[in-house]
mmCIF file of the N, C-alpha and C atoms, coordinates in Angstrom:
data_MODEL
# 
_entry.id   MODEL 
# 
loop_
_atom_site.group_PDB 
_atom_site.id 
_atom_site.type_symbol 
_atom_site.label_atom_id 
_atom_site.label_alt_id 
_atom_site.label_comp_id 
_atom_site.label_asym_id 
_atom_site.label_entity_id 
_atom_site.label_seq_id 
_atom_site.pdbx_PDB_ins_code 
_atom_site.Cartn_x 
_atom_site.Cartn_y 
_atom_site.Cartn_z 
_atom_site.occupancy 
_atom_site.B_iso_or_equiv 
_atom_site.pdbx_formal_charge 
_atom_site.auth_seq_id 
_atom_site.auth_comp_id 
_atom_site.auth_asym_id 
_atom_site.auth_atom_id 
_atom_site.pdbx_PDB_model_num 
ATOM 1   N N  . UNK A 1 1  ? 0.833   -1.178 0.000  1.00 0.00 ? 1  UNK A N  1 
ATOM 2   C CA . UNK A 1 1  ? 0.000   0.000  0.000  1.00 0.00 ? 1  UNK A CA 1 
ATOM 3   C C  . UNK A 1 1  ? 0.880   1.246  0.000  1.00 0.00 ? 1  UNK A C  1 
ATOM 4   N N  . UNK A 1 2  ? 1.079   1.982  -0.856 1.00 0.00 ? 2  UNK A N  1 
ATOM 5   C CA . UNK A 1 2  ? 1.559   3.107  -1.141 1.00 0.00 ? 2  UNK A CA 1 
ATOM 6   C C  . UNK A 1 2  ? 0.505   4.600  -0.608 1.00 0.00 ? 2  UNK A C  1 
ATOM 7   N N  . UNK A 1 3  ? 1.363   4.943  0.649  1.00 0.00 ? 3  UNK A N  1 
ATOM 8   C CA . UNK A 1 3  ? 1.199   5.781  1.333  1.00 0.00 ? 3  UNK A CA 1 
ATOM 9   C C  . UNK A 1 3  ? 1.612   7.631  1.499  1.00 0.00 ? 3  UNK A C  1 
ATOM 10  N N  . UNK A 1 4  ? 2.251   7.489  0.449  1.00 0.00 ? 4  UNK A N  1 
ATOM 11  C CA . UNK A 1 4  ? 3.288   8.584  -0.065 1.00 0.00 ? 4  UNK A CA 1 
ATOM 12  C C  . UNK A 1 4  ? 2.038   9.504  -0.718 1.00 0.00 ? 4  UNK A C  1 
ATOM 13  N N  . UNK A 1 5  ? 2.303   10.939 -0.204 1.00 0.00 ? 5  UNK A N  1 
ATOM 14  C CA . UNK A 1 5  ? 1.332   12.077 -1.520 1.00 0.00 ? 5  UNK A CA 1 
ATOM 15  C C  . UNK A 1 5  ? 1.749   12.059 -2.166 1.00 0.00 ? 5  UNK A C  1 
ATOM 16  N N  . UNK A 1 6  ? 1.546   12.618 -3.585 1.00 0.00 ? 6  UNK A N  1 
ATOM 17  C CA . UNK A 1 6  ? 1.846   13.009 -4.612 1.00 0.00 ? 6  UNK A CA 1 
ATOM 18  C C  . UNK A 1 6  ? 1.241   13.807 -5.312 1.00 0.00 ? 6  UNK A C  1 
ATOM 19  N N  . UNK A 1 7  ? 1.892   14.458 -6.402 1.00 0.00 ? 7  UNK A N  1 
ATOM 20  C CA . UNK A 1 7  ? 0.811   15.776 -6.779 1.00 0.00 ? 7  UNK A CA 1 
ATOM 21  C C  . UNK A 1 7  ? -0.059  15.005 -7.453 1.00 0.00 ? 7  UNK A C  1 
ATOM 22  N N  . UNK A 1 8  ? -0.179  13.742 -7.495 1.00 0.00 ? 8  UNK A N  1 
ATOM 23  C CA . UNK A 1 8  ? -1.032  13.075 -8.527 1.00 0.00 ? 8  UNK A CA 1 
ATOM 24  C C  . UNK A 1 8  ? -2.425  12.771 -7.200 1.00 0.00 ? 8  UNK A C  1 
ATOM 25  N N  . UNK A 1 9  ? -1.919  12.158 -5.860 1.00 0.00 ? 9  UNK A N  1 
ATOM 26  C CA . UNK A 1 9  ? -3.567  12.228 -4.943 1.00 0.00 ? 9  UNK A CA 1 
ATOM 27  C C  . UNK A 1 9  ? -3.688  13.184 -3.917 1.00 0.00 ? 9  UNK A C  1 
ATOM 28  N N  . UNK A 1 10 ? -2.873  14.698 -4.415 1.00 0.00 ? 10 UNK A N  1 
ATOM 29  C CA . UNK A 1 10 ? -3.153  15.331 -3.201 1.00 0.00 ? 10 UNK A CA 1 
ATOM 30  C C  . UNK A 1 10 ? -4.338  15.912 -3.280 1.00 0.00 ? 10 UNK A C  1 
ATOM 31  N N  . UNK A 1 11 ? -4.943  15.509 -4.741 1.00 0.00 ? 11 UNK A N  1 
ATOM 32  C CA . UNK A 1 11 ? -6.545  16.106 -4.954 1.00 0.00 ? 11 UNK A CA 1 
ATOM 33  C C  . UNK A 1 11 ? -7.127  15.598 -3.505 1.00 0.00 ? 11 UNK A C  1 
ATOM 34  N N  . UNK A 1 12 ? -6.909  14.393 -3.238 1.00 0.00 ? 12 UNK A N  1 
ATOM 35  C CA . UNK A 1 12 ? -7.869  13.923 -2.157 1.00 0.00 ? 12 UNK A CA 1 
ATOM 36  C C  . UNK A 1 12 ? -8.000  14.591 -0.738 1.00 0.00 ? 12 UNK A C  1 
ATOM 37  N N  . UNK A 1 13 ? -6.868  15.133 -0.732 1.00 0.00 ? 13 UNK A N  1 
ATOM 38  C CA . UNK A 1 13 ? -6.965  16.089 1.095  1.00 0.00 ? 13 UNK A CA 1 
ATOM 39  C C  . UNK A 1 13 ? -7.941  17.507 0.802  1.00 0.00 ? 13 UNK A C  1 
ATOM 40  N N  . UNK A 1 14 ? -7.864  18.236 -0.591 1.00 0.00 ? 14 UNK A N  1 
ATOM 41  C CA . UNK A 1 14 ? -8.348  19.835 -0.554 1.00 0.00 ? 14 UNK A CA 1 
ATOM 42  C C  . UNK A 1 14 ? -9.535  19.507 -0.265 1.00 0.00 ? 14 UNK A C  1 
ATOM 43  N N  . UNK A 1 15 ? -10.536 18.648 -0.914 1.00 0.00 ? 15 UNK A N  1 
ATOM 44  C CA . UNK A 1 15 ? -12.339 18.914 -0.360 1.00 0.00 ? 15 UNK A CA 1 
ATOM 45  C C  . UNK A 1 15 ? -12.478 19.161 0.909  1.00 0.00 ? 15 UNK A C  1 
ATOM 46  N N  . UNK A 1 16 ? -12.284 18.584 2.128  1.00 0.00 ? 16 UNK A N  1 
ATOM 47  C CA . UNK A 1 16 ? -11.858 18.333 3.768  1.00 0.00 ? 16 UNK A CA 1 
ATOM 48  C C  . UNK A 1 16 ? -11.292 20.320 3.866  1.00 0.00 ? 16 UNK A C  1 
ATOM 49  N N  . UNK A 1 17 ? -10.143 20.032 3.783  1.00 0.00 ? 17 UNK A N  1 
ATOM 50  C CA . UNK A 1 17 ? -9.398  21.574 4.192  1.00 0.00 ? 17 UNK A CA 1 
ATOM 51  C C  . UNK A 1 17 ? -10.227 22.791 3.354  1.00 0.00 ? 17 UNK A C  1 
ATOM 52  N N  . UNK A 1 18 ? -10.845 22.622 2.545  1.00 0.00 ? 18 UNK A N  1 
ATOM 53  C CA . UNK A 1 18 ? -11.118 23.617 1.629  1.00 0.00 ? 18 UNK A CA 1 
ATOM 54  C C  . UNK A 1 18 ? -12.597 23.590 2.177  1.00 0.00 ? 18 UNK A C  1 
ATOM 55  N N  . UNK A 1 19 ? -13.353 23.072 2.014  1.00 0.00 ? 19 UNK A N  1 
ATOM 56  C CA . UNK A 1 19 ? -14.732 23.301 2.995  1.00 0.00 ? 19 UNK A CA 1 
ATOM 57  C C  . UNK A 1 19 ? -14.482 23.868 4.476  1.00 0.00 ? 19 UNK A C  1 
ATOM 58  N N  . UNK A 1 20 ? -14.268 23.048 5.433  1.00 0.00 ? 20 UNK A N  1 
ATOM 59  C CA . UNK A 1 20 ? -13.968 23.963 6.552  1.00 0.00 ? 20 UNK A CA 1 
ATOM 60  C C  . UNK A 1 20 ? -13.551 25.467 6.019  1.00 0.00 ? 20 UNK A C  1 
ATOM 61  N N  . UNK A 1 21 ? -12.540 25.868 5.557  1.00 0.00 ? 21 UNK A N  1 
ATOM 62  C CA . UNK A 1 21 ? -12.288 26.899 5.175  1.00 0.00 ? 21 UNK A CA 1 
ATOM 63  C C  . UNK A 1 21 ? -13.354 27.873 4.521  1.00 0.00 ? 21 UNK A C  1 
ATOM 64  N N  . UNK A 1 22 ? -13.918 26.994 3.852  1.00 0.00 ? 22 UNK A N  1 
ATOM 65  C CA . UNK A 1 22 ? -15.046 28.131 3.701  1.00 0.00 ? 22 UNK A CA 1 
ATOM 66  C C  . UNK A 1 22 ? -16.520 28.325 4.634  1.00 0.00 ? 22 UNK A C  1 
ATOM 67  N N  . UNK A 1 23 ? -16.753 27.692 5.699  1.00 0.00 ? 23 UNK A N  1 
ATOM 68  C CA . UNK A 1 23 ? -17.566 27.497 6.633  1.00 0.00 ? 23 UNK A CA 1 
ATOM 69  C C  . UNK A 1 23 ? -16.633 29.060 6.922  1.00 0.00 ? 23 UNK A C  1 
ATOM 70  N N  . UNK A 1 24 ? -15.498 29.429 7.145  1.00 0.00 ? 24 UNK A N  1 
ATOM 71  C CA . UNK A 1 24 ? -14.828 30.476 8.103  1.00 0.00 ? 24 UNK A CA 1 
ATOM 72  C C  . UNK A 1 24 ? -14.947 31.131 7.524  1.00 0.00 ? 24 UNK A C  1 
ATOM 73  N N  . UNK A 1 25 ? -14.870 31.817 6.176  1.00 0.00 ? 25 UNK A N  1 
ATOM 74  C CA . UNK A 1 25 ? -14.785 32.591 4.792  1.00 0.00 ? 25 UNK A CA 1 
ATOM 75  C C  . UNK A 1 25 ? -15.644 33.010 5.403  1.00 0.00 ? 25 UNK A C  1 
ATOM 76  N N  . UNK A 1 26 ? -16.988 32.513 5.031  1.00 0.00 ? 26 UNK A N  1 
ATOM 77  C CA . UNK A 1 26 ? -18.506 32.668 5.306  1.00 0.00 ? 26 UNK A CA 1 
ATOM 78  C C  . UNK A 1 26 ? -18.690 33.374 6.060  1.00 0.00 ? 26 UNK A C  1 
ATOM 79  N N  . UNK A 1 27 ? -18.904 32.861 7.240  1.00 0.00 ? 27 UNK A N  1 
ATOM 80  C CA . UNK A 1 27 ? -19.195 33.266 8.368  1.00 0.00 ? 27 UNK A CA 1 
ATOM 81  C C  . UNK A 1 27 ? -18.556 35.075 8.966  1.00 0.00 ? 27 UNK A C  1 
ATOM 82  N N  . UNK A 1 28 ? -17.201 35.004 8.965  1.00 0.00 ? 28 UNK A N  1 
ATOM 83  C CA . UNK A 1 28 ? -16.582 36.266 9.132  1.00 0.00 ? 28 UNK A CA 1 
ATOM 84  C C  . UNK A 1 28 ? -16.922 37.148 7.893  1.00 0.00 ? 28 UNK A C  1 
ATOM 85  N N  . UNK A 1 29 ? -17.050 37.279 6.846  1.00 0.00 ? 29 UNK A N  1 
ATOM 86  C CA . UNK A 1 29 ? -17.164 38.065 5.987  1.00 0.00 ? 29 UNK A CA 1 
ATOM 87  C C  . UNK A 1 29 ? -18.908 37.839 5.837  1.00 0.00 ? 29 UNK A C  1 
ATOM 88  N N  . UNK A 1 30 ? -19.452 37.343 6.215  1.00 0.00 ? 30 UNK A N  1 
ATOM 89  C CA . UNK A 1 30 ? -20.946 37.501 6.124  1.00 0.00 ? 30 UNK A CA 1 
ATOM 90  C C  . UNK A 1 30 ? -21.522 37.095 4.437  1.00 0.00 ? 30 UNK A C  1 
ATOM 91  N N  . UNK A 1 31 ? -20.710 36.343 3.789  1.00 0.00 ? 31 UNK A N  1 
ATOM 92  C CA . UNK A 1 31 ? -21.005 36.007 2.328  1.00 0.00 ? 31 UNK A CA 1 
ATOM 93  C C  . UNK A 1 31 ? -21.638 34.357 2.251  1.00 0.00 ? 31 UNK A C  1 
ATOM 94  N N  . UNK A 1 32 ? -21.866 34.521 1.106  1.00 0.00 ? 32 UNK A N  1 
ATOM 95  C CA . UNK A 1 32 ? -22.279 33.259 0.389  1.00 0.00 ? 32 UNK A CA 1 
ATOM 96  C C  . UNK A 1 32 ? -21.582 32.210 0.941  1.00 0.00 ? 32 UNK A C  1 
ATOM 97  N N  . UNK A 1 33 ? -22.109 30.845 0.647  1.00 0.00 ? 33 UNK A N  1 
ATOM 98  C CA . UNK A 1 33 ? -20.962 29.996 0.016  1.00 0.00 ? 33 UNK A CA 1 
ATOM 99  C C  . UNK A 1 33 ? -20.105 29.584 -1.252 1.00 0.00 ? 33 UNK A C  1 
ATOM 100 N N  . UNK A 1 34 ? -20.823 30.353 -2.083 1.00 0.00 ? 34 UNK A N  1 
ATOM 101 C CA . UNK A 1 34 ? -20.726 30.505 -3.666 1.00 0.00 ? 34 UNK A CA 1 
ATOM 102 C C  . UNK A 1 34 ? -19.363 31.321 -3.669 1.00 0.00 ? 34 UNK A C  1 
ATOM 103 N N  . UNK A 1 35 ? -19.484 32.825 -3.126 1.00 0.00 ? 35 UNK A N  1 
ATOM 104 C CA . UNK A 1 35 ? -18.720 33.417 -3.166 1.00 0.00 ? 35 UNK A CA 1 
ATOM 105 C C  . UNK A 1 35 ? -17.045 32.803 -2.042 1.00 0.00 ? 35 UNK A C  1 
ATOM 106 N N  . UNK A 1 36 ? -17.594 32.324 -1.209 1.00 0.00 ? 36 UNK A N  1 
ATOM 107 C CA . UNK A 1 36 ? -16.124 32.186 -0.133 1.00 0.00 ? 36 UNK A CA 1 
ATOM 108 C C  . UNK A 1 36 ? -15.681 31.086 -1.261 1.00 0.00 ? 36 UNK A C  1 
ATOM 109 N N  . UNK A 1 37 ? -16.531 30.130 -1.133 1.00 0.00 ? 37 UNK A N  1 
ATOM 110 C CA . UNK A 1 37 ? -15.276 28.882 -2.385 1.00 0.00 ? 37 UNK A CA 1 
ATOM 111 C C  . UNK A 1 37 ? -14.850 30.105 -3.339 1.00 0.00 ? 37 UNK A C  1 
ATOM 112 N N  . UNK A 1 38 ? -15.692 30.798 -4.314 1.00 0.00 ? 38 UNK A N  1 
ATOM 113 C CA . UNK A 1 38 ? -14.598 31.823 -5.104 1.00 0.00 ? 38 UNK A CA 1 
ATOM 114 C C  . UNK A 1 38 ? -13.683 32.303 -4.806 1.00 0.00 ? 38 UNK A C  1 
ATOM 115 N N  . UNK A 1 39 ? -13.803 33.142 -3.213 1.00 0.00 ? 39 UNK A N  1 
ATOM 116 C CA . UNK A 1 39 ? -12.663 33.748 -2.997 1.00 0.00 ? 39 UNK A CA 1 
ATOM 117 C C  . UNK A 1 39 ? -11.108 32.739 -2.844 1.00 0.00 ? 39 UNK A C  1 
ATOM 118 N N  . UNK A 1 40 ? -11.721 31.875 -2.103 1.00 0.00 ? 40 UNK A N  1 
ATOM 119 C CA . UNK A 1 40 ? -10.184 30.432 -1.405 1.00 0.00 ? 40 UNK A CA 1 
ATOM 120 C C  . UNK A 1 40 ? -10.178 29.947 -2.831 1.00 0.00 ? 40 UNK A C  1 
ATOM 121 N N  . UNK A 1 41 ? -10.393 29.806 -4.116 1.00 0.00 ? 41 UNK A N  1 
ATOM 122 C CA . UNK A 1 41 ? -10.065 28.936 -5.267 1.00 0.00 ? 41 UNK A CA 1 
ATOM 123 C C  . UNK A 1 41 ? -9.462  30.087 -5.724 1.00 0.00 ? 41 UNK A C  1 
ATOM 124 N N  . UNK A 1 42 ? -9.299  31.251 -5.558 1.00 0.00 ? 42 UNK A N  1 
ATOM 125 C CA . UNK A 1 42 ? -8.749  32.440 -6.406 1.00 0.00 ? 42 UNK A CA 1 
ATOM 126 C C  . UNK A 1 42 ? -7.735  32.802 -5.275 1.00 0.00 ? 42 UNK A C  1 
ATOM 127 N N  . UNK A 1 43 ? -7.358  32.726 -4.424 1.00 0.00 ? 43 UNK A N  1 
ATOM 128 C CA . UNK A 1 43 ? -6.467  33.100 -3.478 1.00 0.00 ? 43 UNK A CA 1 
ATOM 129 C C  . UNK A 1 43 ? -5.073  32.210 -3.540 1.00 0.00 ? 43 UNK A C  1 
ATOM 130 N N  . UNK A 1 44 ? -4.374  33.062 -3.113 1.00 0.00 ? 44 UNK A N  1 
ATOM 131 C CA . UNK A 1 44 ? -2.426  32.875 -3.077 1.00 0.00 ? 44 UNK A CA 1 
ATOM 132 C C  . UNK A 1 44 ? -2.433  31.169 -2.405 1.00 0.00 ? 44 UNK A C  1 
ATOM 133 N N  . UNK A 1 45 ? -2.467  31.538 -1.325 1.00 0.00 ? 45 UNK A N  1 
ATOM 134 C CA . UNK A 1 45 ? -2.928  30.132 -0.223 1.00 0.00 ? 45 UNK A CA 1 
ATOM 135 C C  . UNK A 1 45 ? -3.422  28.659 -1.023 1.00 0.00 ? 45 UNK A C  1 
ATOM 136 N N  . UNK A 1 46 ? -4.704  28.540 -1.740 1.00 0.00 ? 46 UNK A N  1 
ATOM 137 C CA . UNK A 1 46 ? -5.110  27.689 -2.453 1.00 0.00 ? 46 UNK A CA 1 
ATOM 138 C C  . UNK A 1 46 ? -3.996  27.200 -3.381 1.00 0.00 ? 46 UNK A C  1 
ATOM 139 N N  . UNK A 1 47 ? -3.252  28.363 -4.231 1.00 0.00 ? 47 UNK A N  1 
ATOM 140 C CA . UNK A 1 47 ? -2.623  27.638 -5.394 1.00 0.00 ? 47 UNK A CA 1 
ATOM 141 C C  . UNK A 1 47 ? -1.257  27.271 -4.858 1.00 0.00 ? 47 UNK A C  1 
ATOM 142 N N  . UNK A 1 48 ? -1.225  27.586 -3.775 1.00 0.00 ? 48 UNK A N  1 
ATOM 143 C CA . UNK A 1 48 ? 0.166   26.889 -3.088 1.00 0.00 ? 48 UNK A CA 1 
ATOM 144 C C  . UNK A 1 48 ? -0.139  25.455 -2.416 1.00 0.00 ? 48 UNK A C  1 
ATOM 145 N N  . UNK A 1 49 ? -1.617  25.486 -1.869 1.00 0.00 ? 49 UNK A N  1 
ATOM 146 C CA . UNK A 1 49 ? -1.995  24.065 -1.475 1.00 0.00 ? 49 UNK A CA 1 
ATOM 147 C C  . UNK A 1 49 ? -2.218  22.994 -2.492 1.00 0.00 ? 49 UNK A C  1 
ATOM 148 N N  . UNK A 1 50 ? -2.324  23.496 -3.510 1.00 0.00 ? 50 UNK A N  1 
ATOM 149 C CA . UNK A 1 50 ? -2.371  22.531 -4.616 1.00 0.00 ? 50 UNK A CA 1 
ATOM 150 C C  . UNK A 1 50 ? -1.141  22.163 -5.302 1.00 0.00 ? 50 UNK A C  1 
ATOM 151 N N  . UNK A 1 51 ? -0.368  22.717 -4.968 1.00 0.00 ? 51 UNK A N  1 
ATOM 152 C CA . UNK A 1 51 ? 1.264   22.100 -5.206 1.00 0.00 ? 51 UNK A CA 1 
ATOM 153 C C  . UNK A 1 51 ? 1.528   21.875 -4.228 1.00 0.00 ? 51 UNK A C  1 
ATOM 154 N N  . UNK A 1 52 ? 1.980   19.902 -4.181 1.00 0.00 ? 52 UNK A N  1 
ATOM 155 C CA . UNK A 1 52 ? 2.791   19.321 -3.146 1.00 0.00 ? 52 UNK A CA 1 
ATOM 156 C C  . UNK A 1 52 ? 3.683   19.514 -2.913 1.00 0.00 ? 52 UNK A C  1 
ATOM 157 N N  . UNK A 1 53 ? 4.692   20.323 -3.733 1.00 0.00 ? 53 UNK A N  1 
ATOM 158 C CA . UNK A 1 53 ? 6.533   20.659 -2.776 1.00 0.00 ? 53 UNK A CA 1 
ATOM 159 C C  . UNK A 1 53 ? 5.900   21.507 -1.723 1.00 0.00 ? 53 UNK A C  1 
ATOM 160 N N  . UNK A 1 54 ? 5.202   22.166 -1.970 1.00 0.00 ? 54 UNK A N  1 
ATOM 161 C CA . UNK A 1 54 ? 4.700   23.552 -0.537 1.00 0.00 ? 54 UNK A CA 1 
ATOM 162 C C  . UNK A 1 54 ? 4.391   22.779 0.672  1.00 0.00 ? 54 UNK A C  1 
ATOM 163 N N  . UNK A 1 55 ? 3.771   21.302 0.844  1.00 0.00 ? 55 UNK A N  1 
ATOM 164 C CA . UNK A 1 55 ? 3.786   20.378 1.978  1.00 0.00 ? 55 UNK A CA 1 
ATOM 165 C C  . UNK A 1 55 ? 2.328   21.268 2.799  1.00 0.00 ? 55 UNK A C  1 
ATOM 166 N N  . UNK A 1 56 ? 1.894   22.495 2.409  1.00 0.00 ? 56 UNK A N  1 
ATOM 167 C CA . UNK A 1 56 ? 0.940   22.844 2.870  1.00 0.00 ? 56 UNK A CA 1 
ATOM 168 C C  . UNK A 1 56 ? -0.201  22.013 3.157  1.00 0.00 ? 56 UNK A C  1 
ATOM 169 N N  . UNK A 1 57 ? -0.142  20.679 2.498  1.00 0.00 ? 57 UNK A N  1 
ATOM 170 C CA . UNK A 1 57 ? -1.493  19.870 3.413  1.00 0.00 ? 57 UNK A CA 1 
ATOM 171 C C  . UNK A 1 57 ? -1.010  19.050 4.212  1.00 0.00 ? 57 UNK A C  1 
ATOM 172 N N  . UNK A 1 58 ? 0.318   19.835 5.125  1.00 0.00 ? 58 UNK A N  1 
ATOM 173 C CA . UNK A 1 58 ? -0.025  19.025 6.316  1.00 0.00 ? 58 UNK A CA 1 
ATOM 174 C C  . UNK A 1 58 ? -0.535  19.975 7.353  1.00 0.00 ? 58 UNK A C  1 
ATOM 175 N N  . UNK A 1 59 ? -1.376  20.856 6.745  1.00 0.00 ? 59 UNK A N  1 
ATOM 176 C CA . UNK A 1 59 ? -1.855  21.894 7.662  1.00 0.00 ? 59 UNK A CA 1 
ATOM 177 C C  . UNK A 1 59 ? -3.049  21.865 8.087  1.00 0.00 ? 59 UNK A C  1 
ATOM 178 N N  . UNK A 1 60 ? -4.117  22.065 8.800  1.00 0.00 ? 60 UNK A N  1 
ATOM 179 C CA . UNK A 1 60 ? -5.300  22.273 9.010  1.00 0.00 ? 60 UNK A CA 1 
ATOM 180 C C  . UNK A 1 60 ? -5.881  23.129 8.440  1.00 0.00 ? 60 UNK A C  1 
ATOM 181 N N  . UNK A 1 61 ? -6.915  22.947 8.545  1.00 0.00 ? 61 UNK A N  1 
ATOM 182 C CA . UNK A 1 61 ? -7.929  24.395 7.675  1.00 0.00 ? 61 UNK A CA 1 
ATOM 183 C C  . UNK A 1 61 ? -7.872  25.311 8.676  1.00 0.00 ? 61 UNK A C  1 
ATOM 184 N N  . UNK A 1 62 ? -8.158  25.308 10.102 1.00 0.00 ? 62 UNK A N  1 
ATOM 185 C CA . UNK A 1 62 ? -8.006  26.407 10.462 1.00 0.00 ? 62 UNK A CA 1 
ATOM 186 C C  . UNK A 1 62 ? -6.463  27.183 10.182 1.00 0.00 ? 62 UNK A C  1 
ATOM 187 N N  . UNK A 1 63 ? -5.333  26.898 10.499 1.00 0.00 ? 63 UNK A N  1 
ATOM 188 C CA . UNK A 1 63 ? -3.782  27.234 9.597  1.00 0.00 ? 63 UNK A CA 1 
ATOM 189 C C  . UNK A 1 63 ? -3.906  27.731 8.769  1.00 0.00 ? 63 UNK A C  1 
ATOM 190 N N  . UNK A 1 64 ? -4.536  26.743 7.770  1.00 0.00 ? 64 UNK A N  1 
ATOM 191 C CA . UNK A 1 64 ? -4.836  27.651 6.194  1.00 0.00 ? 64 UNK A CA 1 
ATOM 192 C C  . UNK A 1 64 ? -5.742  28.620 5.986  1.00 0.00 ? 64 UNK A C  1 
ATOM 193 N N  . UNK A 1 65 ? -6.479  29.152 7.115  1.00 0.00 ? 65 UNK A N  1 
ATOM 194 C CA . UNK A 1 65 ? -7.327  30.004 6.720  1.00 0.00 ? 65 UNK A CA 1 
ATOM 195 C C  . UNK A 1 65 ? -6.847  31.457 7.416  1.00 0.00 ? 65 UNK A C  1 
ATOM 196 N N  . UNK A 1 66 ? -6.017  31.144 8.708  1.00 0.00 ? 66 UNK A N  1 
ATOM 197 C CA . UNK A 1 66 ? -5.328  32.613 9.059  1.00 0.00 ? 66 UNK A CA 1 
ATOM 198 C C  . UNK A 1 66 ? -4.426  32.669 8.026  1.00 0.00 ? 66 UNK A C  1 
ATOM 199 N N  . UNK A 1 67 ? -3.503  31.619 7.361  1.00 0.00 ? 67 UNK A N  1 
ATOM 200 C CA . UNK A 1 67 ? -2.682  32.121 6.080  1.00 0.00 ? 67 UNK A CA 1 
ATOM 201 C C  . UNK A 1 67 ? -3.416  32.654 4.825  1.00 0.00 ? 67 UNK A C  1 
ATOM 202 N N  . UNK A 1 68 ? -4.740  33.396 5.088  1.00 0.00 ? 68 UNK A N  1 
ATOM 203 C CA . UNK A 1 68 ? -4.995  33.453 3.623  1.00 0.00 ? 68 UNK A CA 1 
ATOM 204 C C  . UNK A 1 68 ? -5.279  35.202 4.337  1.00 0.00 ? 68 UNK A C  1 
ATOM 205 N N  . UNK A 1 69 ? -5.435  35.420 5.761  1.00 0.00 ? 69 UNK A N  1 
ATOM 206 C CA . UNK A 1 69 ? -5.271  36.603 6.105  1.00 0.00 ? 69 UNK A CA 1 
ATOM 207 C C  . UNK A 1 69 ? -4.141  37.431 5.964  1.00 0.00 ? 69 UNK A C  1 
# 
């Protein structure tokens, strides 16, 4: 069983970190959910979590969401 990320299954961690994250989006900025996923899919933070050298998913969503402050 091959246990290793790769940029090939790190698709599988963002749904998890990226929802929470936008539960927080939401909530503090008083928006959509339409709009907070827009904002975190268009933000610095996101396109660094989606490249595995950045190791950014070994972070929590809450982590990733003061880094997008």
């Amino acid at each position: 069983m091959n246990l290793t990320v790769t940029q090939d299954n790190l698709y599988l961690f963002l749904p998890s970190k990226t929802s929470r994250m936008v539960d927080f989006l939401s909530e503090d900025k008083n928006i959509n959910i339409v709009d907070a996923f827009e904002e975190i899919y268009n933000s610095d933070i996101y396109s660094r979590l989606e490249n595995e050298e950045t190791k950014l998913w070994h972070l929590g969503p809450v982590a990733l969401y003061e880094g997008m402050e």
